[in-house]
C-alpha positions as CSV (number, residue, x, y, z in Angstrom):
1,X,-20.8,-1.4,-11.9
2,X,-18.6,-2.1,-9.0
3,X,-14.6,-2.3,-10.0
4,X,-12.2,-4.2,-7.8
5,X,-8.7,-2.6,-8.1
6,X,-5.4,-4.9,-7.8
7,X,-2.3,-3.4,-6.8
8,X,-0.6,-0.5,-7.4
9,X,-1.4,2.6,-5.2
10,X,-4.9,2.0,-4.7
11,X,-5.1,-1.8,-3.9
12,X,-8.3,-3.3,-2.5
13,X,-10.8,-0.2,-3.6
14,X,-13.8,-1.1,-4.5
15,X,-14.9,1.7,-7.3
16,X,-18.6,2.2,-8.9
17,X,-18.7,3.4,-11.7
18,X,-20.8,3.3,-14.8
19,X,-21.2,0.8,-17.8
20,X,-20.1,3.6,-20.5
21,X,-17.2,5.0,-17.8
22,X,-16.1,1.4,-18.0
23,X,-16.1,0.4,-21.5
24,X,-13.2,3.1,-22.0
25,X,-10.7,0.8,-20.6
26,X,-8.8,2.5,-18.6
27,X,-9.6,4.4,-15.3
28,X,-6.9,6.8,-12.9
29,X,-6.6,6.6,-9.4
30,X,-3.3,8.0,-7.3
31,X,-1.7,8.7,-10.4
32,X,-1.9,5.7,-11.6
33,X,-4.0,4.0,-15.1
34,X,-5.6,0.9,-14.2
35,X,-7.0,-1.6,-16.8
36,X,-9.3,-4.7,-16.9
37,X,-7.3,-8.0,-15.8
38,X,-6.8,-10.2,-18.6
39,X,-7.7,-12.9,-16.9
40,X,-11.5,-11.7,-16.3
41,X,-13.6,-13.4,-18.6
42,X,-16.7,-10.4,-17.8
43,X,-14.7,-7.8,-20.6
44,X,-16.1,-6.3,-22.1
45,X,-18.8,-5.9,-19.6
46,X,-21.8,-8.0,-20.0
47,X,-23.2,-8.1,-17.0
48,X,-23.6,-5.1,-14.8
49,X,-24.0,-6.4,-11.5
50,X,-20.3,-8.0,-11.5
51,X,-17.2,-7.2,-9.9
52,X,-14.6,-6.9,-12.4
53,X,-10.6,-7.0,-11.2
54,X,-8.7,-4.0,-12.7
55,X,-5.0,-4.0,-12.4
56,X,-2.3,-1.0,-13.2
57,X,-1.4,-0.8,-16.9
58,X,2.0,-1.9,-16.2
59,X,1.0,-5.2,-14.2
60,X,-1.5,-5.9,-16.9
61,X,1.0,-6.0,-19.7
62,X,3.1,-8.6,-17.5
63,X,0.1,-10.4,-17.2
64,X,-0.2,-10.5,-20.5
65,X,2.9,-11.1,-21.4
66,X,2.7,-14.1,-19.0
67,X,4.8,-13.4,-16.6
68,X,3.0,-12.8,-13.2
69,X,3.9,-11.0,-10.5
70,X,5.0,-13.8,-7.4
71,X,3.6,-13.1,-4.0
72,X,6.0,-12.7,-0.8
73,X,6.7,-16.0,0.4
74,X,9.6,-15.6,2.8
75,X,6.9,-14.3,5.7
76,X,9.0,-15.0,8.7
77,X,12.4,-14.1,6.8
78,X,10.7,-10.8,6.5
79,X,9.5,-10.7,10.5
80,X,12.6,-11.9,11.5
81,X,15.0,-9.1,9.8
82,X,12.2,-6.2,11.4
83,X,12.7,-7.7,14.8
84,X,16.4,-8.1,14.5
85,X,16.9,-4.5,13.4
86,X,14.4,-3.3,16.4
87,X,16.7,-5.2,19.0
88,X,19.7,-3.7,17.6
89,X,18.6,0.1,17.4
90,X,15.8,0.0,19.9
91,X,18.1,0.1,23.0
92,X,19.9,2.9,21.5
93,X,16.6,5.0,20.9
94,X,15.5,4.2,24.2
95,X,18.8,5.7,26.3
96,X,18.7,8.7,23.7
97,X,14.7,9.6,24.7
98,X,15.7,9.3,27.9
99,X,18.6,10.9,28.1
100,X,17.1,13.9,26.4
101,X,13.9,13.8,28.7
102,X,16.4,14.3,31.6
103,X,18.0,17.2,29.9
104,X,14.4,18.9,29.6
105,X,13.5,17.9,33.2
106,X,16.7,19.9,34.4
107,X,16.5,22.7,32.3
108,X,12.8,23.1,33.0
109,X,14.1,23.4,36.7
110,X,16.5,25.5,36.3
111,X,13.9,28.1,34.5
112,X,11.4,27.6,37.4
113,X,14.3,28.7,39.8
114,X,14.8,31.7,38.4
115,X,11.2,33.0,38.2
């Protein structure tokens, strides 16, 4: 039976595994103990064929508990701060490479003088 995995480590997986490995619960991946979502009605399994959503243990109990995780919603906030940072510390980088390739170039040169 194919299992979908949520978050965590190993989000967007796709596992198959059997009906009996299922009904255990709980399944590892990365170190991490995924179980069934509480908000799939297919658990236990009834149907075979289905993809069921399993989530990490510790998402699931905030599920549960009814507090669920929010999603990112400040997109360009986000793109905006990586872009800023680049345009302050990609100059820098830049003049550093090249100032270290033109070290290279003139020590290489000064080796192939000598031999």
């Amino acid at each position: 039976m194919p299992l979908l995995l949520v978050g965590g480590p190993c989000a967007g997986t796709l596992r198959y595994v059997s009906v009996e490995t299922a009904k255990h619960g709980h399944l590892s991946c990365q170190h991490a103990t995924y179980v069934p979502d509480p908000r799939d009605e297919n658990w236990p399994p009834k149907s075979p064929y289905t993809t069921e959503r399993w989530v990490p243990n510790w998402q699931a109990a905030k599920i549960a508990a009814g507090t669920v995780p929010k999603p990112a919603r400040n997109v360009a906030g986000a793109w905006s701060l990586l872009m800023r940072v680049f345009v302050h510390t990609g100059p820098h980088s830049v003049r550093q490479t090249r100032a270290a390739t033109a070290r290279m170039d003139r020590l290489a040169y000064k080796i192939r003088r000598r031999h």
